[in-house]
C-alpha positions in Angstrom: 0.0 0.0 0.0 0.9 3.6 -0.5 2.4 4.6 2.4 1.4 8.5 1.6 -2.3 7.7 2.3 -4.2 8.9 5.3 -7.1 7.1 7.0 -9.1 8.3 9.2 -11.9 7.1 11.7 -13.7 9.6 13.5 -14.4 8.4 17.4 -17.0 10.4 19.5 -16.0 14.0 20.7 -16.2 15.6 24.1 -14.1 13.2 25.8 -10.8 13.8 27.7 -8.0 12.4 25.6 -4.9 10.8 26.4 -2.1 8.7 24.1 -1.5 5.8 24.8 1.8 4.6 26.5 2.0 1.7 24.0 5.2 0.8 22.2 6.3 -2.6 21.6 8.3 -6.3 22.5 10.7 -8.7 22.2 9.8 -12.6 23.6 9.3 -12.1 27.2 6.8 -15.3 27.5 7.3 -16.7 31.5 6.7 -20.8 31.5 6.6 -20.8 34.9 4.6 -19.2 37.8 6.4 -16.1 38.3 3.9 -13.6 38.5 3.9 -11.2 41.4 1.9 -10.8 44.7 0.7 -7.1 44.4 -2.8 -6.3 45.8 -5.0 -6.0 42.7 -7.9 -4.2 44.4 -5.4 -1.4 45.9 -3.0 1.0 44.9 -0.6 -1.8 44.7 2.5 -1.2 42.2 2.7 2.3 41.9 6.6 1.9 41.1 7.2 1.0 44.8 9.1 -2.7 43.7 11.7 -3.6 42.1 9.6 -7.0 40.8 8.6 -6.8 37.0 4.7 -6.8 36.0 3.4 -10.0 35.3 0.7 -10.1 32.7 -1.2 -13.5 31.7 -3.2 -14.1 29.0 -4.3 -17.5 27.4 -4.2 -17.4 23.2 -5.7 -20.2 20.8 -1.5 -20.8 19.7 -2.8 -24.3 18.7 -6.2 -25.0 16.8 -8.5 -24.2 14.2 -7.2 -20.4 14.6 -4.0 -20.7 15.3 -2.6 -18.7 12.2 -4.2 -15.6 13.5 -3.1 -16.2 17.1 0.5 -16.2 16.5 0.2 -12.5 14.6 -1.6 -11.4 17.4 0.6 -12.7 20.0 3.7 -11.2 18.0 1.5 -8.1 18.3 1.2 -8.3 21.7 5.3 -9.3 22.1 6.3 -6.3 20.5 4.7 -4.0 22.0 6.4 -5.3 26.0 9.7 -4.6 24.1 8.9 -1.3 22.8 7.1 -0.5 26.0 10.2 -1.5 28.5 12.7 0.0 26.0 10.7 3.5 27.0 10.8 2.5 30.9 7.7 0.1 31.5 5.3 0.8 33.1 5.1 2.3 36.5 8.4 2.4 36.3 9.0 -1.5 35.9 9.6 -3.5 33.5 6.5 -5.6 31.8 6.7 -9.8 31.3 3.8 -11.4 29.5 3.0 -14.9 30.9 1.3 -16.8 28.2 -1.0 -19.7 28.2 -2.1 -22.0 25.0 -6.1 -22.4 25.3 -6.0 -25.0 21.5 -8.7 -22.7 21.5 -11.5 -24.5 23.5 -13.6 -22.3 26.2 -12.8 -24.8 29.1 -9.4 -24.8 28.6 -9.3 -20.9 28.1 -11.8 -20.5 31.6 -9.4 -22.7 33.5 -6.2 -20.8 31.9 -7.5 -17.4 33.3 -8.6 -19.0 36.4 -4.8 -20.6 37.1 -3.3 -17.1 36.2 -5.6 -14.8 38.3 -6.3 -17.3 41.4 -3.4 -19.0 41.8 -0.7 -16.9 40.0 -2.0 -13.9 41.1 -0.6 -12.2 38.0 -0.6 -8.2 38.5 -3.1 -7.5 35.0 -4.6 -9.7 32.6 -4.8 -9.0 28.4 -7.7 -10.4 26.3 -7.6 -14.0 23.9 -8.8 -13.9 20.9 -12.7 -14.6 19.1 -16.4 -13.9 20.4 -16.5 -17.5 21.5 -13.4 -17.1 23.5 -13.7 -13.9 25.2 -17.6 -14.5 25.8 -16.4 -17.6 27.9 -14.0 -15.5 29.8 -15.0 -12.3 30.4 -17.0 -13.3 33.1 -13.4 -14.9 35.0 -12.1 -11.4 34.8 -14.9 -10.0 36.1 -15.2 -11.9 39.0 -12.1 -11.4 40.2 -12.3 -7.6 39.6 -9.5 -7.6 36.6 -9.9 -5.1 33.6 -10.0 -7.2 30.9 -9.1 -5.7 27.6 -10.2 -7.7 24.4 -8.4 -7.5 21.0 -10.7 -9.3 19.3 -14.2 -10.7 20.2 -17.1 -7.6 18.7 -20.1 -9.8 19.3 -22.4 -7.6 21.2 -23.7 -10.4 23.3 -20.1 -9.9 25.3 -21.7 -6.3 25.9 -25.0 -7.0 27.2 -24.0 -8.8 30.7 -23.2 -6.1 32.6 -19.5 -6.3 32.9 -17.8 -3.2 34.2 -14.3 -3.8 33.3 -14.8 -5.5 30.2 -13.1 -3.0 27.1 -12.8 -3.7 23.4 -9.9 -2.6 21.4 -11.4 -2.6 17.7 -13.5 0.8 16.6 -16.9 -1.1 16.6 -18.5 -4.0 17.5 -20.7 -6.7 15.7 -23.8 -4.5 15.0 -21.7 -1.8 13.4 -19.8 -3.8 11.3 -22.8 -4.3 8.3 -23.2 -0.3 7.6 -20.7 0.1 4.6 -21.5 -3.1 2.9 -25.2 -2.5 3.3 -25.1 1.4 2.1 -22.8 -0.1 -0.7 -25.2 -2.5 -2.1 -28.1 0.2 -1.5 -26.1 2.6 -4.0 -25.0 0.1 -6.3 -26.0 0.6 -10.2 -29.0 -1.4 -10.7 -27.9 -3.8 -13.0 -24.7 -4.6 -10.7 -26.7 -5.1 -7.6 -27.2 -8.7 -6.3 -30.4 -9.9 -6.6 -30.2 -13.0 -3.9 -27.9 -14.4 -1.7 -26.6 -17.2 0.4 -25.0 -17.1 3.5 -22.6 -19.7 5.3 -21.5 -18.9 8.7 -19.5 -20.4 11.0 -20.5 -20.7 14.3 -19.6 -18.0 16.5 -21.3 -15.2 18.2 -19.6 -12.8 16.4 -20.2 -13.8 12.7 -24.1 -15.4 13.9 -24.9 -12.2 14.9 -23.8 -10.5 11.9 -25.3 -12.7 9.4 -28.6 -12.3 11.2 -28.1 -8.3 11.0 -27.0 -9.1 7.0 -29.8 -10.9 6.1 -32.4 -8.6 7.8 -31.0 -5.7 6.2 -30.3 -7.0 2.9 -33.9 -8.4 2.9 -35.2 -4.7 2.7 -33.3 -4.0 0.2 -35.3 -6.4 -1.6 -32.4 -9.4 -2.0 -33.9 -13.1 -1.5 -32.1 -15.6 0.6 -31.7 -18.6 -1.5 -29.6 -20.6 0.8 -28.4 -20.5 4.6 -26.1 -22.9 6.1 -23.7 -22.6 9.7 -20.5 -25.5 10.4 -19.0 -25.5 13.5 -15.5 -23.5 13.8 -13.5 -26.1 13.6 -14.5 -27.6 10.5 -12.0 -28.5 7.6 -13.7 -30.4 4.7 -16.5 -27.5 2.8 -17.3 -29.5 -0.2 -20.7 -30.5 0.8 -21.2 -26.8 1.6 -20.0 -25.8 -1.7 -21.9 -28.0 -3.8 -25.2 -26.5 -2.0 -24.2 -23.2 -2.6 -23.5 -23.4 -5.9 -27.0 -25.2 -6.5 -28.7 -22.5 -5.2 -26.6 -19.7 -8.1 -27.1 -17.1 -5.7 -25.1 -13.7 -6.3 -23.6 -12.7 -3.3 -22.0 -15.2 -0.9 -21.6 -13.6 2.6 -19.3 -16.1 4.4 -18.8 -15.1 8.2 -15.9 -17.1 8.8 -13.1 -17.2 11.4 -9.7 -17.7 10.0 -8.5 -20.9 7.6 -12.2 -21.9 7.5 -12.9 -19.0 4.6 -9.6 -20.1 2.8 -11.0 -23.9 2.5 -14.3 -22.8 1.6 -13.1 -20.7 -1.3 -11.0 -23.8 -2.8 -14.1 -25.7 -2.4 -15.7 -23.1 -4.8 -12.9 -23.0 -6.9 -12.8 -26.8 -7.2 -16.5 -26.6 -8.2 -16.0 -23.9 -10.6 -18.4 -22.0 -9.1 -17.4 -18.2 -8.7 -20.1 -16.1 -7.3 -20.4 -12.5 -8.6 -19.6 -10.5 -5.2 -18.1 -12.5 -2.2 -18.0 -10.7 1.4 -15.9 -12.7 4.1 -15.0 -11.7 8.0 -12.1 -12.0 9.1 -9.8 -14.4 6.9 -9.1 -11.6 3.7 -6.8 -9.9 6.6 -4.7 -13.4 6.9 -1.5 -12.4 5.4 -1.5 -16.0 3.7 -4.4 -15.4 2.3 -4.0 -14.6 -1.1 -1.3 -17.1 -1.4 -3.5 -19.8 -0.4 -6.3 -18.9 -2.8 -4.0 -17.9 -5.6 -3.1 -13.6 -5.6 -5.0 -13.2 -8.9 -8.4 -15.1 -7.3 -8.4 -12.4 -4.3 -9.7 -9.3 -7.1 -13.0 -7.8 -6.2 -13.2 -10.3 -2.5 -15.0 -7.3 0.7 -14.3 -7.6 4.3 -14.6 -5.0 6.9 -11.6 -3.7 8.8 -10.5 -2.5 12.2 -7.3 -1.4 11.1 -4.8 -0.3 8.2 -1.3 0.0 8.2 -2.0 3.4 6.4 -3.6 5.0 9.3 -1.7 8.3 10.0 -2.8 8.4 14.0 -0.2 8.6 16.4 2.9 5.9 16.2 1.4 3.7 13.5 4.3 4.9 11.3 6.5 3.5 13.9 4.2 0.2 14.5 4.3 -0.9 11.2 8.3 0.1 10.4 9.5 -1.5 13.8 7.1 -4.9 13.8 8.3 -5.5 10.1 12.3 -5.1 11.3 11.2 -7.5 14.0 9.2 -10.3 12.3 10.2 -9.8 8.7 6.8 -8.7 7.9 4.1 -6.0 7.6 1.8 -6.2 10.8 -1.7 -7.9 10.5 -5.1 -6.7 11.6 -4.5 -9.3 14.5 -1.0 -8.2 15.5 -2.5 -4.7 15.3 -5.4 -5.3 17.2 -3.1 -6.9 20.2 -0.8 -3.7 20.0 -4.1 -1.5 19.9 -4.6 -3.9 23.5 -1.7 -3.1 25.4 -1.9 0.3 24.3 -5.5 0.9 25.8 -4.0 -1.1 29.3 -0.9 1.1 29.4 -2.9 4.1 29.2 -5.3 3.1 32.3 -2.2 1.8 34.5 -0.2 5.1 33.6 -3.1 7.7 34.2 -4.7 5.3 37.4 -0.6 5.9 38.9 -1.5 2.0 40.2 -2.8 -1.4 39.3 -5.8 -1.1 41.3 -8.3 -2.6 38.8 -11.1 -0.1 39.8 -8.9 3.2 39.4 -8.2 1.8 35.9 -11.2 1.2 34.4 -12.4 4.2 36.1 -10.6 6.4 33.9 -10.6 4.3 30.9 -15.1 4.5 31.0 -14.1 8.5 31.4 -11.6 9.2 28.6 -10.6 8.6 25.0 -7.0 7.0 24.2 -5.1 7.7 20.9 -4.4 4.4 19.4 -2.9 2.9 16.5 -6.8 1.8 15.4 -7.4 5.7 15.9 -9.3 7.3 19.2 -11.2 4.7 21.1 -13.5 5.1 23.7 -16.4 3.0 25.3 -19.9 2.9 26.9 -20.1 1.9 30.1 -20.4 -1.9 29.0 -17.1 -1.8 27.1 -18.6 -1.3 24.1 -16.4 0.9 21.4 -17.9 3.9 19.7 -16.2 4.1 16.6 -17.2 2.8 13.2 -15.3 0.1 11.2 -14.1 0.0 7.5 -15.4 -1.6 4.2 -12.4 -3.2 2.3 -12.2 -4.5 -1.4 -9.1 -6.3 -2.6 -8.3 -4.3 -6.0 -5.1 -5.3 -8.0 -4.0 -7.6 -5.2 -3.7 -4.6 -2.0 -6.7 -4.2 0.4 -8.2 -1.0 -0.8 -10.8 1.0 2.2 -13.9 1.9 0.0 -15.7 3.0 2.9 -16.9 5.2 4.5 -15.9 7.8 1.7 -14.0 10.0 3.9 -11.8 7.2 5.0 -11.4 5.5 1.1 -7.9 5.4 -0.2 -9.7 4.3 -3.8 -13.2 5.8 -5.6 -12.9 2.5 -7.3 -15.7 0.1 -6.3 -15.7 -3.4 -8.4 -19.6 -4.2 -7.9 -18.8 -8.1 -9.9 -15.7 -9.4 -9.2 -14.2 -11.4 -12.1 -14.5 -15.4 -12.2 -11.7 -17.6 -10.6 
């Protein structure tokens, strides 16, 4: 991408603002139980030991998902190094102690359970997916840690009255349809879809937005022809496939998680079936995607996104130019999204003075903080209030074609050429 563009996202005004003391990190991973003993509910930490701060976290580093929980995890490495090359935080340095979930919700409950009960770990960072962070939010909670998510929009998370629950993406779930809906409502009429078939994996996250999809495509006047869910971990999509492609629908809305949208695509291709305008969650932001689906086949392919190396907010320059020196390549939405994470933190624990839990996401439900993702702020569920991006893959680069005052293209490819 042209690295002269500017993006912006517009958060909500009338908010005290603050940047974020988020930089970035090496590999300080602890396999054993070294976290430290401070008093979470107090004013524990305030620079008053000499004892790093321990923060856990369990990640899906084995799984169905794995490929986008080792970005996010480098995302999350890099910025501890950057972040105790500038002096830690409170004045101490910042060790990560990471847990591998294989991404299944017992294992992840018990993971946060060990690291908060009985390794008393000083703060805590979120895993990754709806179906993760919907199973331990609640963990967090109880034990009165602020638990910032990188990932995991689905507003269900947001409706259970958590009060130190925070998400680090612009938007959740219910704003992530707007641009693709207002794009197929302005479409030339003889390059709007006409029906559609949906397959979903299943997830809170992408249920919830095929069931906002389908009620807003539906008054635009576009027919369901076909509407199918497969669990997350699922690998063979060739039954899937075949009923798509008997049901010749136009647009294919595919809410999938990570390699899940990658093997439903060769099933397609394997079919020949190529449907005229395909919108996927999530996977187009792999960075193997195109490779695995062949660079040419990505052409004219719509996601949403929560971030782009592009932005020109406050260090993303320096995110982008110091990840790709340290893992020998350009930072994902996921590694971004676990930088964006630590940032949020960092800004609480520096403006709270402390790691008392309460002072921290005090402040956090009362100001805005400048992030690589752009200004984020939340409701007093956790919610974000910013507004997410619509994404076309045009001669093989991600291209924002919406909103329009956020497009680095005017070009919008309404039929995307055959496979």
């Amino acid at each position: 991408m042209n690295a002269g563009r500017q993006l912006r996202v517009l958060g909500k005004n009338g908010r005290r603002r603050a940047v974020a003391i988020g930089l970035t990190v090496g590999m300080a991973v602890i396999v054993g139980a070294c976290g430290s003993s401070s008093d979470t509910g107090s004013a524990a930490g305030a620079g008053t030991s000499d004892e790093p701060i321990v923060i856990g976290m369990s990640l899906p580093l084995t799984g169905p998902v794995a490929d986008r929980a080792k970005p996010g995890y480098e995302g999350y490495q890099y910025w501890v190094k950057e972040l105790n090359a500038n002096g830690g935080m409170l004045g101490r340095q910042v060790e990560l102690k990471v847990l591998d979930d294989g991404f299944d919700q017992r294992t992840a409950i018990s993971d946060y359970t060990k690291l908060i009960g009985q390794d008393k770990v000083d703060l805590v960072l979120g895993t990754f997916s709806s179906d993760l962070n919907l199973a331990v939010a609640p963990i967090a909670e109880r034990y009165n840690y602020v638990y910032v998510e990188p990932s995991g929009g689905a507003d269900e998370i947001f409706e259970r009255g958590f009060t130190k629950l925070f998400f680090a993406q612009p938007a959740t779930t219910k704003k992530l349809p707007e641009q693709f809906v207002k794009m197929i409502e302005e479409a030339p009429e003889d390059q709007r879809p006409k029906t559609v078939a949906y397959v979903t994996a299943e997830d809170p996250n992408t249920t919830q937005l095929e069931e906002i999809l389908k009620a807003d495509l539906e008054a635009l006047g576009l027919e369901t022809v076909h509407s199918a869910t497969y669990a997350a971990d699922a690998s063979n999509f060739d039954a899937i496939a075949n009923a798509v492609k008997a049901a010749e629908p136009d647009l294919v809305v595919n809410g999938s998680i990570a390699q899940d949208g990658i093997q439903l695509i060769r099933s397609f291709q394997k079919l020949g079936f190529s449907p005229d305008m395909l919108y996927q969650t999530n996977t187009p932001t792999d960075p193997a995607f195109a490779e695995a689906i062949g660079p040419d086949n990505t052409e004219g392919i719509l996601t949403y996104l929560a971030y782009s190396a592009e932005a020109a907010y406050p260090g993303n320059a320096e995110f982008v130019s110091g990840y790709e020196k340290e893992f020998g390549a350009p930072p994902s939405e996921d590694a971004a999204n676990s930088y964006t994470a630590g940032q949020v933190l960092a800004a609480g624990v520096e403006a709270a003075g402390s790691l008392d839990q309460d002072a921290i996401a005090e402040w956090l439900h009362s100001n805005t903080v400048d992030t690589i993702v752009g200004p984020l702020s939340w409701d007093a569920a956790g919610a974000s209030q910013g507004d997410m991006l619509l994404a076309q893959f045009q001669d093989g680069v991600l291209e924002v074609i919406g909103p329009p005052d956020a497009a680095t293209t005017q070009k919008i490819i309404y039929k995307k050429p055959a496979w």
